[in-house]
N, C-alpha and C positions, 0 to 999 in steps of 0.2 A: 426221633429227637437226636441230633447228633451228639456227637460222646467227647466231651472237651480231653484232648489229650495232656499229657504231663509236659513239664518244661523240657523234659528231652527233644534233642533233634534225631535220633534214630527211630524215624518216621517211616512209615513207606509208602513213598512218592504213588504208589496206585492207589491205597485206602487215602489218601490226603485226595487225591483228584475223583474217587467217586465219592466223598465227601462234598465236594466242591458242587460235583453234579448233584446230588441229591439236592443240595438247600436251594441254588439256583431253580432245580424243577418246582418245588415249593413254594421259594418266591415268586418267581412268574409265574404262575398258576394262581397264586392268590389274587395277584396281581392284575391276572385279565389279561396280561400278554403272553401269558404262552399259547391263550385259545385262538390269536388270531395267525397262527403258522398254518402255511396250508393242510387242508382235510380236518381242523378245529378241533386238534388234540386237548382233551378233557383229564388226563390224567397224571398232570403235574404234582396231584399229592400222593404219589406211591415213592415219592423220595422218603417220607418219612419212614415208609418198611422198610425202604435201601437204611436207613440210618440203624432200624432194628436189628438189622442182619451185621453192620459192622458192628455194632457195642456187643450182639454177642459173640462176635467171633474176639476181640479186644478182650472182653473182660473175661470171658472161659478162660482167654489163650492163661491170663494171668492166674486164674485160679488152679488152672490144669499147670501148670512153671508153680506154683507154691507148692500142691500138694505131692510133685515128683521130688521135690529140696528138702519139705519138711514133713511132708507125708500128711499135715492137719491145713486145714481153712483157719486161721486167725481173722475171726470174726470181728474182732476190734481193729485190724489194720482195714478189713475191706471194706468196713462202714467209714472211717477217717477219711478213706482217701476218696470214697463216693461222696462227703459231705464235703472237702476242698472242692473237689472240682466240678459240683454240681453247687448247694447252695450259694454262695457267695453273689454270682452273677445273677441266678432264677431269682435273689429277693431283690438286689437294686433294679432288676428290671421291672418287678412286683411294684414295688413302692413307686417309683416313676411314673408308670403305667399308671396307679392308682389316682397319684397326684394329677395325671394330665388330666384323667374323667373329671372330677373332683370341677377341675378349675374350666374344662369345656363343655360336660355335658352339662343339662337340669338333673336337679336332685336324683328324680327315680332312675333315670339310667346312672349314674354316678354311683348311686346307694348299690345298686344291683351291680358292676363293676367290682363296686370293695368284695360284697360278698364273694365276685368269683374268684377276686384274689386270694383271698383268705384259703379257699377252698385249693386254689391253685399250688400254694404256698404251703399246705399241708397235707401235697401232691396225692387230692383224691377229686381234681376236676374230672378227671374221667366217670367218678361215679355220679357225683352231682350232675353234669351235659346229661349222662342215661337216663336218670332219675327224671330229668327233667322234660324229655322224650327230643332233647334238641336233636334236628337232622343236621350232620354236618357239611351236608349240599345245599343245606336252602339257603338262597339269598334275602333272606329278612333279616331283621336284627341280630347282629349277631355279637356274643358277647368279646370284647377285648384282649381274653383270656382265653377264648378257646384254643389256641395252639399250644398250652399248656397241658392239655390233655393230655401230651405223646411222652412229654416227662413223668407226668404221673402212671401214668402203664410201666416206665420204663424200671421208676423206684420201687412199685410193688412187684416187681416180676424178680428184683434182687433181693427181694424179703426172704423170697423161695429158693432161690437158684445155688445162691454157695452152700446152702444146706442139702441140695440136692448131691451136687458137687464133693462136698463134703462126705457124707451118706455113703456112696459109694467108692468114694477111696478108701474109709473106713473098713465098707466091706471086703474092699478085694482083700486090704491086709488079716481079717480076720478068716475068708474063705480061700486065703494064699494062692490067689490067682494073679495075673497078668491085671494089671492096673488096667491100659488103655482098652483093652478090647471091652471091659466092661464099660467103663466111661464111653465110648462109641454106642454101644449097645443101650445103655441107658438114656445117652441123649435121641438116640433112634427112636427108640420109644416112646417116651416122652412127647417130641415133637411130630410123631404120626398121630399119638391121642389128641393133641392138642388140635392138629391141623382138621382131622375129623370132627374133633367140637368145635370148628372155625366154621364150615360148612355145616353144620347142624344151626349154630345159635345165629348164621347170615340167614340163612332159609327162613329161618323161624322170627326171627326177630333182629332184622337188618340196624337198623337205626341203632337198637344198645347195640349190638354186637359189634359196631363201631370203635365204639369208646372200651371193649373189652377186652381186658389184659389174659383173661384164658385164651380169646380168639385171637392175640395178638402173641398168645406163647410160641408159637412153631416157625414165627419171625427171626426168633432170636436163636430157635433152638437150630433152626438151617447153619447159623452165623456160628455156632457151639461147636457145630455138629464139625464142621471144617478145621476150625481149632482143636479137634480131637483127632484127627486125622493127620494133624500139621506134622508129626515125625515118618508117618509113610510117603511124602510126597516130595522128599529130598533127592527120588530119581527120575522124576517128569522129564521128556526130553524139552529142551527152551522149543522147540516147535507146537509140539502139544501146546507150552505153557501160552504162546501167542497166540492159540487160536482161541484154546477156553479162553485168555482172556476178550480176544473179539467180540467172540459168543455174547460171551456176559454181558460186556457195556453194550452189542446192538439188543439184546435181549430187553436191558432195564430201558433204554431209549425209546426202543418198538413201544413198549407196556405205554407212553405217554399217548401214544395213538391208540392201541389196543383198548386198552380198559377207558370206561364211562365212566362219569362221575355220578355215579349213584348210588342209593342203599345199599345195593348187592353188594359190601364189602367190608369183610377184607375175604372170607373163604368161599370160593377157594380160587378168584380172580387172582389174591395177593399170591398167588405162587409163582406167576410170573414172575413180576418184576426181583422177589424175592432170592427166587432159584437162580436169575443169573444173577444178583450179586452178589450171591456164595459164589458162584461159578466163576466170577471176576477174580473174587478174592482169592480164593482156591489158587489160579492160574499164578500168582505170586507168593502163596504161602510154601516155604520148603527150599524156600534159593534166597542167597544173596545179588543176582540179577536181578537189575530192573526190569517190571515185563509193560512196565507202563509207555505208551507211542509216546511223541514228543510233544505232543499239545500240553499232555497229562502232568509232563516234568515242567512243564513251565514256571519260573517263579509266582507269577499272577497266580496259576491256578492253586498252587499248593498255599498260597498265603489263606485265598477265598476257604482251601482246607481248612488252615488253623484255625480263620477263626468262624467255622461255621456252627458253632453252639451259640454264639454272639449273634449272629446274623437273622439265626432263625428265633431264636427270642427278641431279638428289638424288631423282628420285621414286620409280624400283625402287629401290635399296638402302633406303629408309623403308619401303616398300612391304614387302619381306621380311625387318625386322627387326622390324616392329612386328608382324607375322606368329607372328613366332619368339619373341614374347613373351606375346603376350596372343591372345587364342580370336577367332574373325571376330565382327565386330557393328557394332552405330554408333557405340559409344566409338572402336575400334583405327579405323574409319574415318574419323571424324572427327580422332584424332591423326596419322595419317598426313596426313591434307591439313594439319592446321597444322605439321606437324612439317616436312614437304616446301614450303609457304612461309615460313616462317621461315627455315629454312637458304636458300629460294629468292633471301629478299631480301638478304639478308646478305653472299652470296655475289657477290649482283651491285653491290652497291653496292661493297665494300672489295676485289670482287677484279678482278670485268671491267670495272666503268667505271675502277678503280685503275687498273689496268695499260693500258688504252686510253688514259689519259691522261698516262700517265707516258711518258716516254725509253725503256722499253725496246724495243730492238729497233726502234730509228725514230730516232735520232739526234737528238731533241727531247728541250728539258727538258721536265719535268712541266706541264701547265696546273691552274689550281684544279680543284677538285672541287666539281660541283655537290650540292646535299643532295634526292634525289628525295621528292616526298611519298609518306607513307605513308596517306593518309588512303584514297585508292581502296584501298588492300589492305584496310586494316582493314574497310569496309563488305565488300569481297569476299569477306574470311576469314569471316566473320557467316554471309554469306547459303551460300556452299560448306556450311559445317557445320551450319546447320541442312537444308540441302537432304538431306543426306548422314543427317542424323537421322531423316529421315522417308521417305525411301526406303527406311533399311534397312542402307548400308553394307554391308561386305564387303571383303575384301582379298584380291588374285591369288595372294598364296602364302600366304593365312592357312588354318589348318586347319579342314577341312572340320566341323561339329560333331557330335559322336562321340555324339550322342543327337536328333540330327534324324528329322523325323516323316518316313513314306516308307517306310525300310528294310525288306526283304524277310523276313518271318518264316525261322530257319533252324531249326525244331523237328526233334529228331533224333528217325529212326524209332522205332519201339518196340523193336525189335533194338539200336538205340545205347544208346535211355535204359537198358534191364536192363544194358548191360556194365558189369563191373567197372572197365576202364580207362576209356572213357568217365566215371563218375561219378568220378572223381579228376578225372580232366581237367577237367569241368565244376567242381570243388571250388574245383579252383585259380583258374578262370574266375572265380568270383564274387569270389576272395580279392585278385585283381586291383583290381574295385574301392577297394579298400581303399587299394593302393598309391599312396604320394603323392612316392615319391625315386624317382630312377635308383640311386642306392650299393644295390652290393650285387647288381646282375645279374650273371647267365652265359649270353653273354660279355658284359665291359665294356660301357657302353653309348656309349664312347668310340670304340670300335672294332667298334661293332654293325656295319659298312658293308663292313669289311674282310673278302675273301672268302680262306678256306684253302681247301688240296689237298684234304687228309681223305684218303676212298678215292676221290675222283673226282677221278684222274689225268688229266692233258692229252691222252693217248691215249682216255679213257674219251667224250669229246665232241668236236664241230666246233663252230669256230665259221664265221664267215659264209663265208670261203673255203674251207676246207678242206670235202668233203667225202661222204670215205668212211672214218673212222677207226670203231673199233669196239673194244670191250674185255670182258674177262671181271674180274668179282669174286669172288672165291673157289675151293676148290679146284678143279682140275683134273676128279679125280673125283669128283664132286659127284654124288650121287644126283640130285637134281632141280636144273634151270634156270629161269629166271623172266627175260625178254628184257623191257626198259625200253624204251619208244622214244617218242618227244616232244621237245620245246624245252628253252628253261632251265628251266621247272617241271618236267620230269621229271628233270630233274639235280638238282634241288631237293630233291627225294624220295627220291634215293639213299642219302646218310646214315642216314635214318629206313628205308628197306626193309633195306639191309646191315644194320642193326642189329637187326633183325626174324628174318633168317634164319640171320645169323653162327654162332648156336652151332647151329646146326643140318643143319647141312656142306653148305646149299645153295650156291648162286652165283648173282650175276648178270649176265645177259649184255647190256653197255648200249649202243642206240641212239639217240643224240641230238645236235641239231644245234640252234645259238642262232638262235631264233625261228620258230622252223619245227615248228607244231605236229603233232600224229601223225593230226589228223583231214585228209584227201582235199579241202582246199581251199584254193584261192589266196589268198598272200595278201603283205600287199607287205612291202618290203625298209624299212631303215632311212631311205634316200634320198626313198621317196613311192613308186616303181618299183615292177612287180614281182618278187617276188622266185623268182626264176626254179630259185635254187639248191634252194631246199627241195624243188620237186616232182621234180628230180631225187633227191637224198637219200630220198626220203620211199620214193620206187619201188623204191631200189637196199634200203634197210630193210626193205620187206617182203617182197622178196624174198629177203635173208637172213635173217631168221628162218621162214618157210617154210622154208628150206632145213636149217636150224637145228632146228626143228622143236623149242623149248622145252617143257616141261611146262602154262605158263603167259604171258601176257602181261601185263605193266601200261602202260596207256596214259594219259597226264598231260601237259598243258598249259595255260600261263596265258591269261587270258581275252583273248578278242581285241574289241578295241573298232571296229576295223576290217576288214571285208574286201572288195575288188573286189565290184564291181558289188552290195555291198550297202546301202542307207540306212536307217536307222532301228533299231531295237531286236526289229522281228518281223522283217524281211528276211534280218537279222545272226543273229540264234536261227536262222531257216530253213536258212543257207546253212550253218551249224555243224551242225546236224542232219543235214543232207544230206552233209558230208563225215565226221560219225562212219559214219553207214552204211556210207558206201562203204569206210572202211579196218575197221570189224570183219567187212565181208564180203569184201573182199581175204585177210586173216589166215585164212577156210576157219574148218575145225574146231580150230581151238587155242581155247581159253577163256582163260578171263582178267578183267582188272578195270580198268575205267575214273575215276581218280581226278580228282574235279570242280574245279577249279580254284579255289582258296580264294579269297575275296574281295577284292580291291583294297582297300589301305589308304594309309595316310600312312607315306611313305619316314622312320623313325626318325632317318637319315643327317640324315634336315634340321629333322624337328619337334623332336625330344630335343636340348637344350643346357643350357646352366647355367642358365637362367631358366626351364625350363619341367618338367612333370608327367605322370607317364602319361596321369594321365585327360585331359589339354590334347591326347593325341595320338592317339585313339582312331578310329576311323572305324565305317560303315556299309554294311550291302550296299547294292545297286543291283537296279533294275529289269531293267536288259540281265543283271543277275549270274544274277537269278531266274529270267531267260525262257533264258540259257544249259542252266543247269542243270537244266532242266525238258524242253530241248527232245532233252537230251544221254541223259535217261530213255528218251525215247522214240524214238530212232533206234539205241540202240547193239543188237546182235544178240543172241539167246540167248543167248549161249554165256557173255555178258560180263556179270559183277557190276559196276551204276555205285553209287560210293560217293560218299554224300555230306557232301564236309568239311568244308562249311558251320561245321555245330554243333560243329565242331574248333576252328573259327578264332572265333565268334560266339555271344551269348547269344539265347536263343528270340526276344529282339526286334528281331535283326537287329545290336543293335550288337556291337562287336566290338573289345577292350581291344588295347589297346598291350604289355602285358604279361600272359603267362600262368605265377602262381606268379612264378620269380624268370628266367624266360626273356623276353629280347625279343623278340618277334614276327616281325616283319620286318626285314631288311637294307635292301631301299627297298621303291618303292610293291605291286610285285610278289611278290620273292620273301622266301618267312619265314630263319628262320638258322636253320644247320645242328643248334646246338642244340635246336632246336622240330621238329626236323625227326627230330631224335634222340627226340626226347619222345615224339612222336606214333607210334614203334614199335609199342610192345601193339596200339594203332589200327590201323594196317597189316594185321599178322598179321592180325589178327581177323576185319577186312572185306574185306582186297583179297589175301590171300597161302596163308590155310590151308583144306586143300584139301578 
């Protein structure tokens, strides 16, 4: 998160221009246009560790300059001056953000909004996102607020730090030693433990270790660690200082290629990008020479400096409103960059240089206000949007386009095409297009998100803790049984199978656990981890329906994008292939029917609001979707009918409506709602149920 600086101008011109870089990596990354630069560099959010690295070498330098004058931490001044220059902007841009949900999304995503602001705003989003198991690489839903994370790491990490700071100066003066060597040696310390539990708690548990401020300590403590050192480096020759500075900026650059956007992070991947932007900093700390090249001193770039604490808070919520209104492209792209400087400059001028120069919270009257030019933006706004026009644009939460070339033929067999319900279903499919309101779905499309009991009672599934829970549907004595077992997509299905077999005096008998597919392989936990629990459950499943000894089985689960030791899209089919095997030949001789895991779409919960249209919210299969379902033909055993419900969810060219008839589709990215799931019955019976 960047570190809004004080109304002074004895700035330096190098932390102002990796400033600069850092929030641009961020922004275009979120954006979707930094991935389309040759070889699809993925790691345009290691700016925000760049940003860790300056605030602590900035806020040390300051603590390390008090306690050499006055020898103590005045605790009351460093909390004053972190609440100017940090609150004031984080809450109008809280409050605005909150407003815009409010008045574009439906209630439950709005409601769920406020809450993250609140959360955000009494800067412990980071532990709520962990709590919550959010991945911060997945493209689903995602909240408004989550860039607020990096502030909330930022303000508990100074809960600890001037006390740290303090501590030891205290002590040197009572063990009458050399202040700095201790202070060096302390933050040494410090930030090796820290860096060691960054790589212990990414290993173990990727996902939180994201959002956590111990694994995010040795960020800042790199940025300390140079500000400790800033009085021995007054004799660097200016050649040296030009190279480490080179070093550094290709260093933090490279990492935009180098590192992947994935769980694995931040330890000990973040040491890259990290180490050179000490290593930048470093190259200018200890001289009154500039070591910054000429791009760096540019006025443009150092303005993008000042005001990059603005930039990077108004840029997601623009980011996912402008999302939430208009379809990705160069237009939404380019208003989002103007839309995100414009509030960028506005905000700095009336709000963070206002309040920097005002009385509050400092016991001073007001000083004037200087009038900063605009003229660098205006060339800058220019050249951003047209850059941004001829790349291509894109937007991190704009919708994917629901007619993009690619998509996976889903032509249903010739058994589908003659069914009678099949061709209704496809009827409605086309009528879809048609649709241009949300008024008038079933359910609401207000409350498309919101999940009922129905007949899948809390007894009827586990979720991550729990399990061995297990339930029957329907009568007792039931002629024939039919055993369910898979993840949330197989509970997904229950609606639409009970509905299939109900007047029919079957039952089912359901095993299912949330995320833990029915196919025989590893696969990980919400956290990054493996997920350990499933392949227990999975074992104890089939062996009670063995023992159960059902009429039939149905097996269904949603698509996994990931699995241990798999990479790539053939790896990932393979290793799916390989655990359908293993559990339709586990199961023996029961038969049964394998239902293919309908396509990934756009969470309704986030694309549907009052500004937008079915067809704005439509999606496409995928190439991993085609090589799943392809590979899932050819592994599952005899015995098992695989259905494919592609052409349920999708017209023969792959694309694939937001609404079927007067049903919403999906609840989020995964799974459809219960009503569609009630629709797709006749479906059921036909292909996976009658005997």
């Amino acid at each position: 998160m960047p570190v809004p600086k004080s109304g002074a101008r004895n700035v330096r011109t190098d932390i102002q221009a990796l400033r600069a870089l850092a929030v641009a990596l961020v922004i275009f990354d979120h954006m979707r246009v930094l991935q389309r630069l040759p070889g699809d560099p993925q790691g345009g959010f290691i700016g925000v560790d760049v940003f860790f690295v300056i605030s602590g070498f900035l806020i040390t330098g300051h603590l390390l300059t008090e306690t050499a004058s006055t020898g103590r931490v005045s605790f009351k001044r460093f909390y004053q001056r972190r609440a100017r220059r940090i609150l004031p902007l984080a809450v109008l841009v809280a409050g605005t953000t909150i407003l815009a949900a409010l008045i574009v999304f439906w209630p439950a995503r709005a409601v769920s909004s406020l809450a993250d602001g609140i959360w955000s705003l009494l800067f412990v989003s980071n532990i709520a996102f962990a709590a919550q198991g959010v991945n911060y690489f997945d493209d689903g839903t995602t909240s408004i607020f989550q860039h607020y994370w990096s502030l909330s790491v930022e303000e508990q990490f100074y809960i600890f730090w001037p006390v740290m700071i303090a501590g030891v100066a205290w002590g040197a003066v009572k063990l009458k030693r050399p202040r700095p060597p201790l202070m060096i040696g302390a933050i040494a310390a410090l930030g090796a433990l820290a860096f060691a539990w960054a790589c212990v708690d990414t290993a173990q548990s990727p996902t939180t270790a994201y959002f956590s401020t111990l694994a995010r300590a040795f960020e800042f403590a790199l940025g300390a660690l140079v500000a400790a050192f800033a009085g021995r480096l007054s004799g660097m020759p200016d050649g040296m200082r030009r190279t480490l500075s080179a070093a550094g900026l290709v260093g933090v650059v490279a990492s935009v290629w180098v590192i992947e956007a994935s769980p694995a992070f931040p330890g000990p991947a973040a040491l890259v990008p990290t180490a050179a932007a000490a290593l930048f900093i470093l190259a200018g700390t200890g001289t009154d020479r500039n070591v910054a090249v000429w791009p760096a001193r540019t006025r443009a770039v150092q303005y993008v400096g000042d005001i990059s604490y603005s930039l990077y808070l108004w840029h997601w919520p623009v980011i996912v409103i402008v999302a939430a209104l208009m379809p990705a492209g160069p237009t939404s792209a380019a208003l989002t960059l103007v839309v995100t400087l414009a509030l960028s400059v506005a905000s700095y001028r009336w709000v963070e240089q206002a309040v920097l120069r005002s009385g509050w919270l400092s016991g001073t009257r007001s000083a004037p206000r200087a009038r900063p030019s605009l003229a660098p933006l205006a060339r800058m706004a220019v050249t951003i949007a047209g850059a941004a026009l001829v790349i291509g644009g894109g937007t991190a939460a704009a919708q994917p386009d629901a007619h993009r070339t690619g998509a996976v033929a889903t032509r249903p067999s010739e058994a589908t095409a003659q069914s009678a319900a099949f061709q209704q279903l496809a009827s409605d499919m086309r009528a879809a297009a048609a649709t241009n309101s949300w008024v008038g779905l079933t359910p609401d499309i207000s409350q498309v998100a919101e999940v009922t009991e129905g007949v899948l009672t809390p007894d009827c599934w586990n979720d991550r803790d729990t399990t061995r829970d297990h339930c029957y549907i329907g009568p007792a004595d039931a002629t024939t049984t039919v055993a369910v077992l898979g993840d949330s997509m197989a509970m997904n299905w229950v609606p639409g199978l009970w509905a299939a077999i109900e007047d029919r005096g079957w039952r089912l008998s359901v095993y299912t656990k949330v995320g833990c597919p029915y196919a025989d392989a590893p696969v990980f936990d919400t956290d990054g981890s493996l997920y350990e629990g499933c392949e227990d459950f999975r074992d104890w499943a089939v062996d009670a329906i063995l023992e159960e000894r059902p009429d039939s089985v149905v097996l269904a689960s949603a698509l996994k994008k990931e699995l241990p030791g798999a990479s790539g899209t053939a790896e990932l089919a393979s290793a799916w292939s390989a655990g359908v095997e293993a559990t339709t030949a586990k199961l023996g001789g029961i038969s049964g029917a394998i239902l293919i895991a309908p396509p990934e779409g756009q969470a309704l919960s986030a694309c549907a609001n009052r500004f937008t249209a079915p067809d704005q919210c439509g999606s496409a299969t995928t190439d991993l979707w085609g090589a799943v379902r392809d590979s899932t033909f050819v592994a599952a055993a005899p015995a098992y009918r695989v259905v494919d419900t592609g052409p349920w969810f999708c017209r023969e060219d792959g694309n694939c409506p937001a609404v079927i008839g007067t049903i919403p589709v999906r609840r989020d990215a995964v799974h459809m709602t219960d009503a569609l799931s009630i629709r797709l019955a006749p479906l059921l019976w036909e292909f996976a149920l009658r005997p």
